[in-house]
N, C-alpha and C positions, 0 to 999 in steps of 0.2 A: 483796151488800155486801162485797166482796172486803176497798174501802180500808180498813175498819172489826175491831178485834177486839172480842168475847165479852168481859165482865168479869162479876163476881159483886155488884160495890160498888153502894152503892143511890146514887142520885142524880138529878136533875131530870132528867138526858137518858132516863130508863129507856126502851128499848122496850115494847110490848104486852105481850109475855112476861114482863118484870121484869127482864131484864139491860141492864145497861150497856156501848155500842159504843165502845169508844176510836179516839180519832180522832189521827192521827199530828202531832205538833209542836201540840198544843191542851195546856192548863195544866188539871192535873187538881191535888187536896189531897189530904193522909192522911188517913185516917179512924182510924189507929192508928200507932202509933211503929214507925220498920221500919231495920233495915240493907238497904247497897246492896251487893249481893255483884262481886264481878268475875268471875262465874261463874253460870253457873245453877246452883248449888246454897247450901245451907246451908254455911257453913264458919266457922270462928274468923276468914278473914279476909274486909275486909271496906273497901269504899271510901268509906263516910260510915254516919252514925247520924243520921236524923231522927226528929223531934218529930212528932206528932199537929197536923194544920193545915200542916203544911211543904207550898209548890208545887212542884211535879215537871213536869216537860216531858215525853210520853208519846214514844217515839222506835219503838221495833220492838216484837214480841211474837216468844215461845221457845216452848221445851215446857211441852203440858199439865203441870199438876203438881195434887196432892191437898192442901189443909192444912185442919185443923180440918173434915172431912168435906167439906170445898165443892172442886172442880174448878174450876182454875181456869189460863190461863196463866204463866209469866215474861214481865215484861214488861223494856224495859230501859229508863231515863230518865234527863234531866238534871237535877237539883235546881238549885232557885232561889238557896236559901240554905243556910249550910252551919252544923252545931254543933262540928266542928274547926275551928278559926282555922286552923290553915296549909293547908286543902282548897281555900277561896274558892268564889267560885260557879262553876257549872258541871262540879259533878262530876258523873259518871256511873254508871251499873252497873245491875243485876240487883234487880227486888223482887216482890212479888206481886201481881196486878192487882186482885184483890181488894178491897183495902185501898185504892182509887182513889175518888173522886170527881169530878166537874167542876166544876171551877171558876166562879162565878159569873158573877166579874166579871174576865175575866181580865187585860184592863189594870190592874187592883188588884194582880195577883197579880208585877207585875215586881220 
């Protein structure tokens, strides 16, 4: 399953095993409030802040990384909608795959 990355987030796609496969340019939700970093890491700065329920566009996957005991990648995405007014849609960056969902319905989610 090359096309496919590893996630920790629970969701109706789960495999056998319990993870969830992200699938590149599919609409995934948050399942917790997250910044988008322009970096693989943690930093002050930061290229948007989403809400809990915000759509993201799944683009690449980065380095494993550890948070709150769970292993899990960087992933990098494009957000739907934005809670800075001058970002608009389609910003981009750095968040953890973790915190991913899929999307149900994702013509809802444009």
């Amino acid at each position: 399953m090359k096309h496919f990355t590893k996630a920790g987030g629970m969701s109706s796609s789960l495999q056998p095993n319990g993870e969830l496969y992200l699938i590149p340019n599919k609409k995934y939700r948050l399942t917790r409030q997250m910044y988008l970093f322009p970096k693989q890491e943690v930093s002050p700065q930061v290229n948007d802040y989403l809400k809990i329920g915000a759509v993201v566009t799944y683009l690449k996957s980065g380095e494993l990384v550890e948070d709150q005991n769970v292993r899990m990648p960087w992933v990098y995405v494009r957000s739907e909608k934005q809670k800075k007014a001058n970002m608009g849609k389609g910003q981009e960056g750095w968040c953890f795959s973790h915190y991913l969902q899929m999307a149900e319905d994702e013509e809802a989610c444009v």
